[in-house]
C-alpha positions as YAML, in Angstrom:
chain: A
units: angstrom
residues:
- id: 1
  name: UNK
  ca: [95.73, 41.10, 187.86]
- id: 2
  name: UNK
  ca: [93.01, 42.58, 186.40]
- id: 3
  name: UNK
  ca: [92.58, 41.96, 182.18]
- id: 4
  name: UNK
  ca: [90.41, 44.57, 180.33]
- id: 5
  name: UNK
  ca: [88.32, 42.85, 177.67]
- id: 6
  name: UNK
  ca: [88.19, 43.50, 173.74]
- id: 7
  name: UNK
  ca: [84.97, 44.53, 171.71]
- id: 8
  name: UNK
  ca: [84.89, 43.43, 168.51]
- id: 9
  name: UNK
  ca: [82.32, 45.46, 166.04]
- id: 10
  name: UNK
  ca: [82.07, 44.04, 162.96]
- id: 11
  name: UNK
  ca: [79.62, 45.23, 160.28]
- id: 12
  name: UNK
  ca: [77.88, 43.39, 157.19]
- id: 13
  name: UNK
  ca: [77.16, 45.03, 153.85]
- id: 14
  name: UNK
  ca: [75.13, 43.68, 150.93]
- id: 15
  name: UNK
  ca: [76.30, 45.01, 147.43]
- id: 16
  name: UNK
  ca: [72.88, 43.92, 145.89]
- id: 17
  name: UNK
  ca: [71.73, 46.52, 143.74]
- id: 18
  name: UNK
  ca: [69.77, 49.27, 146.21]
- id: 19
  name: UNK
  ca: [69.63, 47.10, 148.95]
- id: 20
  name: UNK
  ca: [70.50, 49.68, 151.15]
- id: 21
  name: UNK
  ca: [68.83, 52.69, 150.57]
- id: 22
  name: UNK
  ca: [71.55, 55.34, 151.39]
- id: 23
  name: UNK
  ca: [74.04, 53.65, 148.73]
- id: 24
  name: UNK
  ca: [71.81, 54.16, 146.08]
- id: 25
  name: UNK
  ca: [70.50, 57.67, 146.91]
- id: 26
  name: UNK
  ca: [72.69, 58.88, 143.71]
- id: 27
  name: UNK
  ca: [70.75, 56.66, 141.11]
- id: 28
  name: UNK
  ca: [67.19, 57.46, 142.03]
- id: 29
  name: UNK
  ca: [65.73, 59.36, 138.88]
- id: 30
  name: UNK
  ca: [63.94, 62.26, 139.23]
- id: 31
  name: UNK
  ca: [62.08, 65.25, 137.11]
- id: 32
  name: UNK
  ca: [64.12, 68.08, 136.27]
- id: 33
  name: UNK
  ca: [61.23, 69.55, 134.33]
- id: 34
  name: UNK
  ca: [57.79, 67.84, 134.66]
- id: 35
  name: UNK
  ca: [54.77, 68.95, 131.99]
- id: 36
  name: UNK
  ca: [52.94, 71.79, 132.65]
- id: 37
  name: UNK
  ca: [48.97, 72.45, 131.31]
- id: 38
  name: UNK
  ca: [48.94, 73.32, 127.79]
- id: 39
  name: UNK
  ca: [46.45, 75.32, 125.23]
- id: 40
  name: UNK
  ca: [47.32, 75.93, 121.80]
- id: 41
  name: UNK
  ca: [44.83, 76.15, 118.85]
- id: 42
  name: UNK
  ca: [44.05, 73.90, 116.12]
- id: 43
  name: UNK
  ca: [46.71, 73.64, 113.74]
- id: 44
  name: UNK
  ca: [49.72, 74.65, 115.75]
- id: 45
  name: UNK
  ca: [52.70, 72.63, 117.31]
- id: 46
  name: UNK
  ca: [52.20, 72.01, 121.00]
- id: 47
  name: UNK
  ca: [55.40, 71.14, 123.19]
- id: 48
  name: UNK
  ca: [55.11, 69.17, 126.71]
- id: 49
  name: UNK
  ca: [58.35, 69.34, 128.40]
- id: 50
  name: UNK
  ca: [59.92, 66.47, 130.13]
- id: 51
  name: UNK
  ca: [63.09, 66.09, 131.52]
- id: 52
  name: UNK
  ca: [64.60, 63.61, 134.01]
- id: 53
  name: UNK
  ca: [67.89, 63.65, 136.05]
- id: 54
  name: UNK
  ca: [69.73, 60.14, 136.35]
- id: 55
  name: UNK
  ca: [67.44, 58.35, 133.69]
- id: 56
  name: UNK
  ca: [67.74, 54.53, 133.99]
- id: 57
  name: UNK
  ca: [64.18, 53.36, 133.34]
- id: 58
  name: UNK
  ca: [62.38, 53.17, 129.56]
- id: 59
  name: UNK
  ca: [60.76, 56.96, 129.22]
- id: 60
  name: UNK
  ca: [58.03, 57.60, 127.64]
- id: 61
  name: UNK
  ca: [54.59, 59.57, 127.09]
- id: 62
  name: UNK
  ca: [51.08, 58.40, 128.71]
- id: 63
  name: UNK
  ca: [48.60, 59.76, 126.59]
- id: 64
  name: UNK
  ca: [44.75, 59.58, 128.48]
- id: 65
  name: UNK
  ca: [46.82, 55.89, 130.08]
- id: 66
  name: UNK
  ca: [47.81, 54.79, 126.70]
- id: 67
  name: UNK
  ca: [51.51, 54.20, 126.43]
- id: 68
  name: UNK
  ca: [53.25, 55.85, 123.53]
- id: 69
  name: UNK
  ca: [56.38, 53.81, 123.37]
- id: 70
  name: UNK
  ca: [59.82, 54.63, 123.74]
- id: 71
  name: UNK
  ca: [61.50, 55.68, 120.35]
- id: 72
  name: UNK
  ca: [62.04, 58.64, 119.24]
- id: 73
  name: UNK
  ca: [59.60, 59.04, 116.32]
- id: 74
  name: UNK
  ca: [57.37, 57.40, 117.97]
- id: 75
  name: UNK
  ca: [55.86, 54.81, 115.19]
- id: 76
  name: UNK
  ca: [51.94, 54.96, 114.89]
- id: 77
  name: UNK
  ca: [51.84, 58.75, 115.64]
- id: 78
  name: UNK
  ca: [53.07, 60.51, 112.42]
- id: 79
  name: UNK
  ca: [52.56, 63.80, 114.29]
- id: 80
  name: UNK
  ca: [54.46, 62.88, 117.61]
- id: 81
  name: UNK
  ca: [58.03, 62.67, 118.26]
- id: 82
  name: UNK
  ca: [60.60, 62.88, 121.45]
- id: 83
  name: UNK
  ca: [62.90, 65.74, 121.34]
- id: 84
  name: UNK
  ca: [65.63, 67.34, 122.97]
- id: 85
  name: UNK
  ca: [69.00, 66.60, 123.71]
- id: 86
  name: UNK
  ca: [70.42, 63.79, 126.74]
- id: 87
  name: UNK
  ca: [68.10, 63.74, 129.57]
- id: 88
  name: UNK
  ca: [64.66, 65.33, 127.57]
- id: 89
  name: UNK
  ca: [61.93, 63.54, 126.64]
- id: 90
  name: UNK
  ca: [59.80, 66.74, 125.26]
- id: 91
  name: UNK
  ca: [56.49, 65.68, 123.50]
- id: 92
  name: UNK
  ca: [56.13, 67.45, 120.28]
- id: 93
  name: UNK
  ca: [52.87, 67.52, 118.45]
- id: 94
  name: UNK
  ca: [52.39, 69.07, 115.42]
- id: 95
  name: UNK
  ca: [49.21, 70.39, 113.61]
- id: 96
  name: UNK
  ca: [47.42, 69.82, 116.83]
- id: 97
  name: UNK
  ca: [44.28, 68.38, 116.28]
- id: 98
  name: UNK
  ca: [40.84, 67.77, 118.11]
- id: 99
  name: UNK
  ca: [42.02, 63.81, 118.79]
- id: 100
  name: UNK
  ca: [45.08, 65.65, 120.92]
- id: 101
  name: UNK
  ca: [42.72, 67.41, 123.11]
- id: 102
  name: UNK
  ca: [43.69, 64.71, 126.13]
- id: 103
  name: UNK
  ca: [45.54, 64.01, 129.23]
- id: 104
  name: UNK
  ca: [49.41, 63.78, 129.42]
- id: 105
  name: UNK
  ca: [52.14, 62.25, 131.82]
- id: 106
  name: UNK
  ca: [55.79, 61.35, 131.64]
- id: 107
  name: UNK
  ca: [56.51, 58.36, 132.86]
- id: 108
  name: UNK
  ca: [60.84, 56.59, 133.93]
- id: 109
  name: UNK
  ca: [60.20, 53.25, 134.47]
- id: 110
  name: UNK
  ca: [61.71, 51.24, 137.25]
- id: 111
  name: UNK
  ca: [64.90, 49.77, 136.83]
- id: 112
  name: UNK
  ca: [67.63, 47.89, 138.54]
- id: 113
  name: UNK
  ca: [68.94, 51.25, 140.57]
- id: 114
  name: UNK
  ca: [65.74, 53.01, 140.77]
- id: 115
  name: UNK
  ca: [62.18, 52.99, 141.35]
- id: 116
  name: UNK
  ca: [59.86, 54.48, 138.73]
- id: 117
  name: UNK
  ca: [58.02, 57.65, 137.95]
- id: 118
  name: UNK
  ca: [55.20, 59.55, 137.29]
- id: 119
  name: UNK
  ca: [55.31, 63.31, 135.98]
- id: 120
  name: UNK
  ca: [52.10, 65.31, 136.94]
- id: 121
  name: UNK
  ca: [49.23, 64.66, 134.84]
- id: 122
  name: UNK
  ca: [48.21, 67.89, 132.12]
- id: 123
  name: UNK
  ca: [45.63, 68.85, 129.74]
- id: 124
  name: UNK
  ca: [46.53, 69.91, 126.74]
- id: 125
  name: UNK
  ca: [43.51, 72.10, 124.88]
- id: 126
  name: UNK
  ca: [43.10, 72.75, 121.42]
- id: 127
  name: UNK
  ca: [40.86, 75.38, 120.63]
- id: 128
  name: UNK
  ca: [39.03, 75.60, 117.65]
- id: 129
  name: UNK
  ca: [37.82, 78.06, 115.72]
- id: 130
  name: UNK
  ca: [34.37, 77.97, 114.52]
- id: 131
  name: UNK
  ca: [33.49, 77.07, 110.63]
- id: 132
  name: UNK
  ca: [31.74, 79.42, 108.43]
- id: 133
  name: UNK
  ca: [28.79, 81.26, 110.64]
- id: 134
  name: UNK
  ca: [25.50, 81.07, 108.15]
- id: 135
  name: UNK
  ca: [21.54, 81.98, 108.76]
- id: 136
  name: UNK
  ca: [18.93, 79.44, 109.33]
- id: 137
  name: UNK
  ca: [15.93, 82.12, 108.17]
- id: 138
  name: UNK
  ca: [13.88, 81.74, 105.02]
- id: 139
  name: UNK
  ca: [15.70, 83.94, 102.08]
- id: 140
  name: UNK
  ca: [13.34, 82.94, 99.44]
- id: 141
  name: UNK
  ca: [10.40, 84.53, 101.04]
- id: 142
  name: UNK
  ca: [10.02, 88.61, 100.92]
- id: 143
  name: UNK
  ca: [9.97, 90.16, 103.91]
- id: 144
  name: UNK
  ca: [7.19, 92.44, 104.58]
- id: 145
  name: UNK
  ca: [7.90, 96.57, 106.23]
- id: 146
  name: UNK
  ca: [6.63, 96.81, 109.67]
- id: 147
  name: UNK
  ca: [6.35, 93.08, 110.07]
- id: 148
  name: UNK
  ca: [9.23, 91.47, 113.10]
- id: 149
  name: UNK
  ca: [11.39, 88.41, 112.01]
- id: 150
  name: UNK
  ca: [13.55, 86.09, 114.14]
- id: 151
  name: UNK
  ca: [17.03, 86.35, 112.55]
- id: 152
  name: UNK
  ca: [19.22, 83.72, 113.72]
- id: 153
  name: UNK
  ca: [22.94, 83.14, 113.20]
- id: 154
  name: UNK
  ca: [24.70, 79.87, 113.80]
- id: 155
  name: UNK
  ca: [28.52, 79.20, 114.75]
- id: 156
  name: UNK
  ca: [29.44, 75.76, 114.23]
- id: 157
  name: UNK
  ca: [31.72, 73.43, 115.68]
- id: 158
  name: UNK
  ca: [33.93, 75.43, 117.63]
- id: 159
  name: UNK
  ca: [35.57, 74.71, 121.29]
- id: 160
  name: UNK
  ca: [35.66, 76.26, 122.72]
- id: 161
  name: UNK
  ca: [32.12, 78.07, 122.35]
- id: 162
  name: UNK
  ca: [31.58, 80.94, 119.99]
- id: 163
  name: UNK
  ca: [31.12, 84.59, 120.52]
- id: 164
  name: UNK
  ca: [28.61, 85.89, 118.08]
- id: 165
  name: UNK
  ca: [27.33, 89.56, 117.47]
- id: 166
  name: UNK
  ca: [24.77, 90.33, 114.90]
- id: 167
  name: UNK
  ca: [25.17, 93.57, 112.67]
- id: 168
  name: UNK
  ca: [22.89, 95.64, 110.68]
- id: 169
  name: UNK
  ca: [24.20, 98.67, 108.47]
- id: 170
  name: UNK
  ca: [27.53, 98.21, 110.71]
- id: 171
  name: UNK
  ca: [25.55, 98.77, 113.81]
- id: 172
  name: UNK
  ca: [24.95, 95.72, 116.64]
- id: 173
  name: UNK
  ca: [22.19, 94.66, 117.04]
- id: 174
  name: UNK
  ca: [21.32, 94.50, 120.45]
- id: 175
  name: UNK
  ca: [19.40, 91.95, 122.97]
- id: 176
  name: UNK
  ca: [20.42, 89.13, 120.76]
- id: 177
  name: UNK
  ca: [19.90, 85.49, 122.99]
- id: 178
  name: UNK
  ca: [22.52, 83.18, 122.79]
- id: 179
  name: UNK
  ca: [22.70, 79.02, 123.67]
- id: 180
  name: UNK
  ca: [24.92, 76.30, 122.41]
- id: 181
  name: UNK
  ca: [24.24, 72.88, 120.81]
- id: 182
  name: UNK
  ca: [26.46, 69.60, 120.68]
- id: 183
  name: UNK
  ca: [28.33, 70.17, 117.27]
- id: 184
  name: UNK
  ca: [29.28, 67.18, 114.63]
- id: 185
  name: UNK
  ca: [32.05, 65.88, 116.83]
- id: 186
  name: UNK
  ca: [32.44, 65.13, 120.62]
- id: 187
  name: UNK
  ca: [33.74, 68.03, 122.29]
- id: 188
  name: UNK
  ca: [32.33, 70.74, 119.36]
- id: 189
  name: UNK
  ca: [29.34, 73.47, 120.09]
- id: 190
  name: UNK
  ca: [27.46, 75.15, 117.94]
- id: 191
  name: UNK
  ca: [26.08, 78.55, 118.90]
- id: 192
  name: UNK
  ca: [23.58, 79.93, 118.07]
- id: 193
  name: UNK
  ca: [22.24, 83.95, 118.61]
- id: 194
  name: UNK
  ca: [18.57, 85.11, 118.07]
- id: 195
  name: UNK
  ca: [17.11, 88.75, 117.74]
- id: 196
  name: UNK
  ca: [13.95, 89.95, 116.57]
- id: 197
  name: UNK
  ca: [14.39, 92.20, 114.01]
- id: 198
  name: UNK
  ca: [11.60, 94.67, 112.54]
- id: 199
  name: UNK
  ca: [11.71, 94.87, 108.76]
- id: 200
  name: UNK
  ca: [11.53, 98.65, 107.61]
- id: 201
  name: UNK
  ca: [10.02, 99.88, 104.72]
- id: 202
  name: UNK
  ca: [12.09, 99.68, 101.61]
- id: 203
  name: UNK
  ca: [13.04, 103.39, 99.94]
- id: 204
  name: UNK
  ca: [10.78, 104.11, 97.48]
- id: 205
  name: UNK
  ca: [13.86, 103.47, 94.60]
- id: 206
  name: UNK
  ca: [13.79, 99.77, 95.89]
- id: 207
  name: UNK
  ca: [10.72, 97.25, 95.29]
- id: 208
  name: UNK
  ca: [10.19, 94.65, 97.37]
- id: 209
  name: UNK
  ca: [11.69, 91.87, 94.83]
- id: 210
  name: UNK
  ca: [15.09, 94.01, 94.81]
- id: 211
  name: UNK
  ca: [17.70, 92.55, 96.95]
- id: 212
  name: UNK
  ca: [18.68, 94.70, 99.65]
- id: 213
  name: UNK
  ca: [22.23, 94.90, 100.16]
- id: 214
  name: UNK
  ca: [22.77, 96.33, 103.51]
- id: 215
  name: UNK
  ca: [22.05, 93.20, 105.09]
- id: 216
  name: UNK
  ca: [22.51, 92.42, 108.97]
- id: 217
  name: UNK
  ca: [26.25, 90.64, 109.16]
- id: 218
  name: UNK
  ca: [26.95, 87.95, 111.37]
- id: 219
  name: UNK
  ca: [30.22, 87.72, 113.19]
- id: 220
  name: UNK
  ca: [31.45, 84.64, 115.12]
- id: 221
  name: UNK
  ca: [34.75, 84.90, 117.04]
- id: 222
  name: UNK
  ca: [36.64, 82.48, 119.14]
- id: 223
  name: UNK
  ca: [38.89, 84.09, 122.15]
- id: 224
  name: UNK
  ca: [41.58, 84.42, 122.29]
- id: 225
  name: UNK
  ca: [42.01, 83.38, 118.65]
- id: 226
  name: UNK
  ca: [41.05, 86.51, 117.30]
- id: 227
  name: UNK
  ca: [39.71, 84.39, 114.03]
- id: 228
  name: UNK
  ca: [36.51, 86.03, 112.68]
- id: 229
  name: UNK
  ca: [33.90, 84.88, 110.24]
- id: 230
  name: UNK
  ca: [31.67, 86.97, 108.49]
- id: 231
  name: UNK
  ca: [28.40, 86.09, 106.69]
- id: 232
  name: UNK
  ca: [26.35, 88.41, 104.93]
- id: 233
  name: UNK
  ca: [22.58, 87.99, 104.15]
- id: 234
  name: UNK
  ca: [20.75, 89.45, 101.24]
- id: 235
  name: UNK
  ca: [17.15, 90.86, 102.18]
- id: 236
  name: UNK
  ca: [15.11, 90.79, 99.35]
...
């Protein structure tokens, strides 16, 4: 008589949190919405968006690999804070500033269901506009008709560098030289614009110790601010 044989298959499973990587497939986290590169100007609110699917991990901001914590308000940045509703982890910053000119990431930390993450590292820029253009010439000295005179304007502290254009009678003055200098803080250039300029004589109603008052103008601007400065000088 011939007797078939039985196969008995029998199969272990271990209910250890992700120990097998297909049963925990639906706890991973992941980025919905990772930050993107950011430019805003100096004084505005900048927004880095964050979101993550299946959040189990502590989430919070890396700001140039300084953690930020993980509340909310987040407590030694008065201008910082966490917003958005379940799931977002937006980075607000308001009255952006020259210190928030810096790398970003989002970061879920690992936790019992799933392994951690990283968001793409950003740059958020904050453009500044430059303070109050002035002249570096002599204005205490006459100038003499006929004679030629250096006229330089300066921009100051701006990022990023300044556009000048100098003016005379509303007309520009043209093959003005430009170059940059470090400004008072890291990051901040001054520019500065040169043209040689050829005094004319005065009309005969003016004397030489009368001031002039159609005086070359100088004009810094910052694009794509649009924020102009003007400075006038007085000839005299």
């Amino acid at each position: 008589m011939f007797m078939s044989s039985s196969l008995y298959f029998i199969c272990f499973f271990d209910n250890t949190p992700c120990a097998h990587r297909f049963s925990c497939t639906h706890a991973q986290q992941a980025f919905r919405t990772e930050p993107r590169n950011l430019t805003v100007r100096m004084g505005a609110t900048a927004v880095l968006k964050c979101e993550v699917l299946r959040a189990s991990g502590i989430v919070q901001w890396a700001k140039d690999g300084l953690l930020l914590g993980p509340q909310r308000s987040l407590p030694g940045f008065p201008r910082y804070s966490m917003i958005g509703k379940r799931g977002q982890y937006h980075l607000r910053i308001e009255n952006a500033q020259l210190e928030d000119d810096a790398f970003f990431e989002c970061q879920a930390g690992q936790s019992e269901s799933s392994d951690a993450i990283v968001s793409n590292l950003v740059f958020l820029t904050v453009q500044i506009p430059p303070s109050k253009p002035y002249f570096t010439m002599d204005l205490t000295t006459p100038w003499v008709a006929g004679k030629k005179y250096l006229v330089e304007c300066v921009a100051p502290d701006a990022k990023p560098e300044a556009d000048i254009s100098l003016y005379k009678d509303g007309v520009d003055l043209t093959g003005a030289m430009s170059f940059t200098t470090s400004g008072s803080k890291d990051k901040l250039l001054n520019t500065h614009a040169e043209v040689t300029y050829v005094f004319h004589r005065l009309p005969d109603t003016l004397s030489s110790t009368n001031p002039l008052n159609l005086p070359p103008a100088c004009l810094g601007s910052l694009f794509p601010l649009f924020s102009k400065c003007s400075y006038f000088l007085h000839l005299s």
